[in-house]
C-alpha positions as CSV (number, residue, x, y, z in Angstrom):
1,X,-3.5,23.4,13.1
2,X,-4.6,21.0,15.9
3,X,-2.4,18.8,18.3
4,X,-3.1,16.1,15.8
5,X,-0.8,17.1,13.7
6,X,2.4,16.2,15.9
7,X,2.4,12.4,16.3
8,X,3.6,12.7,19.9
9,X,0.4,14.6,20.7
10,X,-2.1,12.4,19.4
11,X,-4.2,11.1,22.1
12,X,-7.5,8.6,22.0
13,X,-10.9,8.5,20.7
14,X,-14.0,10.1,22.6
15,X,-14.8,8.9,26.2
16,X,-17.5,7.1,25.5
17,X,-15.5,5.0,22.5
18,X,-13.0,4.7,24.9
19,X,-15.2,3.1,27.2
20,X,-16.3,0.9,24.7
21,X,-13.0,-0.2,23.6
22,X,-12.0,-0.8,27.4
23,X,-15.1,-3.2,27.2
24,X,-14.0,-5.3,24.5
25,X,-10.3,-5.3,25.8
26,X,-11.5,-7.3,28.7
27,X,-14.4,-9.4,27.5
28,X,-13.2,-10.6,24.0
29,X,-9.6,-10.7,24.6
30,X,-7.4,-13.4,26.5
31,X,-4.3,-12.5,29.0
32,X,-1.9,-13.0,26.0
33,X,-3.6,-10.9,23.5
34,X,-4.0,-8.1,26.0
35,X,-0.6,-8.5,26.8
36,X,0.8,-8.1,22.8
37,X,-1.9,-5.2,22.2
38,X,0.0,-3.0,24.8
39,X,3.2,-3.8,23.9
40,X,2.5,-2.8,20.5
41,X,0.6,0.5,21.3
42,X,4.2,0.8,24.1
43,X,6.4,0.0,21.0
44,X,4.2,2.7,18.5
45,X,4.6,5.3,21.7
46,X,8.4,4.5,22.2
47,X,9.2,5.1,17.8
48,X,6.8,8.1,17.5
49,X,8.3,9.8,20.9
50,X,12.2,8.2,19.3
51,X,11.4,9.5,15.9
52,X,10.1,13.1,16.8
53,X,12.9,13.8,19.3
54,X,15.4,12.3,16.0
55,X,13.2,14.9,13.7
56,X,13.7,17.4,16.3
57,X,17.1,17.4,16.5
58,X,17.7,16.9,12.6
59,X,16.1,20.0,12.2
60,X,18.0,22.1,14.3
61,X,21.3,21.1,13.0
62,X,20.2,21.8,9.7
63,X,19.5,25.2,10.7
64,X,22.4,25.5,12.9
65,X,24.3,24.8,9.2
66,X,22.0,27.3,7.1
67,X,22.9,30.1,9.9
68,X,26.2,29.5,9.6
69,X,26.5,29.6,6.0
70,X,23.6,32.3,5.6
71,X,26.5,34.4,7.8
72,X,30.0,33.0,5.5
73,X,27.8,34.3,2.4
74,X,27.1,37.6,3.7
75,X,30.5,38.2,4.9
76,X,31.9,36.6,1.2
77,X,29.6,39.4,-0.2
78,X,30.4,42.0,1.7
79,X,34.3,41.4,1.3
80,X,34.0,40.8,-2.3
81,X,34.7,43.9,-4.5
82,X,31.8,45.7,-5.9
83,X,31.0,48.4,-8.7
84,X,30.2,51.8,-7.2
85,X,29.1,53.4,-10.2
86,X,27.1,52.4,-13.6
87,X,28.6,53.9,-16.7
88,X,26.2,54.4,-19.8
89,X,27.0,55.1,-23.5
90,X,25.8,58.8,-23.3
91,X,29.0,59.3,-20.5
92,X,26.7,59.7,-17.9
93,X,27.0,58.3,-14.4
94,X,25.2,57.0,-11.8
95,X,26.4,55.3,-8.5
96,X,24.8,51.8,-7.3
97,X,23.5,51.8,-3.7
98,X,25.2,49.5,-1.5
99,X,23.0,46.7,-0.7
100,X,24.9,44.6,1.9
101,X,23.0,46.4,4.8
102,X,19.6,44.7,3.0
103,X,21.0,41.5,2.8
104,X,22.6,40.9,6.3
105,X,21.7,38.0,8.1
106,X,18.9,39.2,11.1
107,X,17.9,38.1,14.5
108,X,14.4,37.3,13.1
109,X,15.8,35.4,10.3
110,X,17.6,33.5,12.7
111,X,14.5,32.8,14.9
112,X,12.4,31.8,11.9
113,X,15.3,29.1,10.4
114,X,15.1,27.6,13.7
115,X,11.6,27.7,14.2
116,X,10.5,26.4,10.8
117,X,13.1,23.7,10.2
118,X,13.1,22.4,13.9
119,X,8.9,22.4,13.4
120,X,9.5,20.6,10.3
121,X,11.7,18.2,11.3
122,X,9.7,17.2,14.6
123,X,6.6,16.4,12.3
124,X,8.7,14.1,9.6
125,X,10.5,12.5,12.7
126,X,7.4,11.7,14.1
127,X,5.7,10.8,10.8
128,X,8.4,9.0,10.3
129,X,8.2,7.0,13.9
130,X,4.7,6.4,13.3
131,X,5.5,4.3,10.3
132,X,7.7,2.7,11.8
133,X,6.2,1.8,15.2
134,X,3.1,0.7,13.3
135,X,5.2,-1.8,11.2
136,X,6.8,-3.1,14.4
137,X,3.9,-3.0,16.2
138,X,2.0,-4.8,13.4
139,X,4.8,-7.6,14.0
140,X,4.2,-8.3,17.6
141,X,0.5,-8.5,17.1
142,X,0.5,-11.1,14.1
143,X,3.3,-13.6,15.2
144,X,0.8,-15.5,16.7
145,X,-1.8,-16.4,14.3
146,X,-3.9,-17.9,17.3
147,X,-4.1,-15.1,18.9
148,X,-4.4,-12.7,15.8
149,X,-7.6,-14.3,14.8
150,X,-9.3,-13.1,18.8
151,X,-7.9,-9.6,18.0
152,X,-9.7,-9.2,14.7
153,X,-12.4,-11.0,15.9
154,X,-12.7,-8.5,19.0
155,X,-11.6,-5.7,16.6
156,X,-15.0,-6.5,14.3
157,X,-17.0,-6.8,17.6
158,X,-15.8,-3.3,18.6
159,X,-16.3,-1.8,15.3
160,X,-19.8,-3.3,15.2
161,X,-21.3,-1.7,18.2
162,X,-19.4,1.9,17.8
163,X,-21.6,1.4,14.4
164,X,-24.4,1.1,16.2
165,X,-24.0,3.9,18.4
166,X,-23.2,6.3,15.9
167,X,-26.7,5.1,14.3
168,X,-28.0,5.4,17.5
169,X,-27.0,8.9,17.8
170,X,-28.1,10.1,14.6
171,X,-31.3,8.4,15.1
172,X,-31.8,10.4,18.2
173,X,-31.6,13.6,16.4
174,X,-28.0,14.7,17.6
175,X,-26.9,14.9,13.9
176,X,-23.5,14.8,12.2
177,X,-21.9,18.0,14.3
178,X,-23.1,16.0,17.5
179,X,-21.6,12.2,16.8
180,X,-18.7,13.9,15.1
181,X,-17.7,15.7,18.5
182,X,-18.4,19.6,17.4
């Protein structure tokens, strides 16, 4: 499992992409458009880092609740009254184990509910943030259909030449491992 998988972690491209992109940002782009594309990448940041710390927390209530009522079910068990022994039609007898000791709610149970469901909720959280920072983000970037038009343009520009440098680099013998980063 990579950092990738956590929306808060997920950082940029390559350096060199990255440089590429910075290019375009400044050459193909006006004040205005710059100005919408970082408040939608600020307003994608601000939901994922919202929605993971939401998922985050969602998950360890829900298993502060499963604890609690992992421990009200053991301790219904346990007070509840059991059969001792096991009767059978030939008269014999034989007594049943107590199994309450088996079932008791551990320290590493504990550890693992929180663990799991805390896990589980930051990555839905996040998930979740992502969606909806990319929808609000999406928004801000098209209300101006002026200005929409220079980012897709740029965006096609940008796309064009990280083409052509992937080409390049495949022509130059670096291969797939080499312009895929391994």
């Amino acid at each position: 499992m990579s950092a990738d998988s956590f929306a808060v972690l997920r950082k940029n491209a390559g350096e060199d992409i990255s440089k590429l992109a910075e290019e375009h940002f400044k050459h193909d782009l006006q004040d205005s458009d710059r100005d919408a594309l970082n408040t939608a990448a600020n307003t994608m940041g601000t939901h994922a880092t919202v929605g993971s710390l939401l998922g985050l927390g969602l998950g360890l209530f829900l298993a502060f609740r499963i604890r609690r009522n992992r421990i009200r079910m053991f301790n219904a068990f346990r007070t509840a009254e059991k059969p001792t022994h096991v009767k059978f039609a030939d008269g014999r007898e034989e007594a049943i184990p107590d199994i309450a000791p088996l079932v008791k709610p551990t320290t590493l149970g504990d550890i693992a509910t929180y663990f799991f469901f805390s896990a589980g909720g930051l990555f839905l959280g996040g998930e979740t943030g992502v969606l909806t920072g990319s929808a609000s983000a999406s928004r801000t970037i098209t209300r101006d259909p002026d200005s929409r038009a220079r980012i897709e343009a740029a965006l096609r520009k940008f796309r064009a030449d990280v083409m052509r440098k992937e080409a390049d680099d495949l022509d130059g013998g670096k291969g797939v491992a080499g312009v895929l980063g391994f």
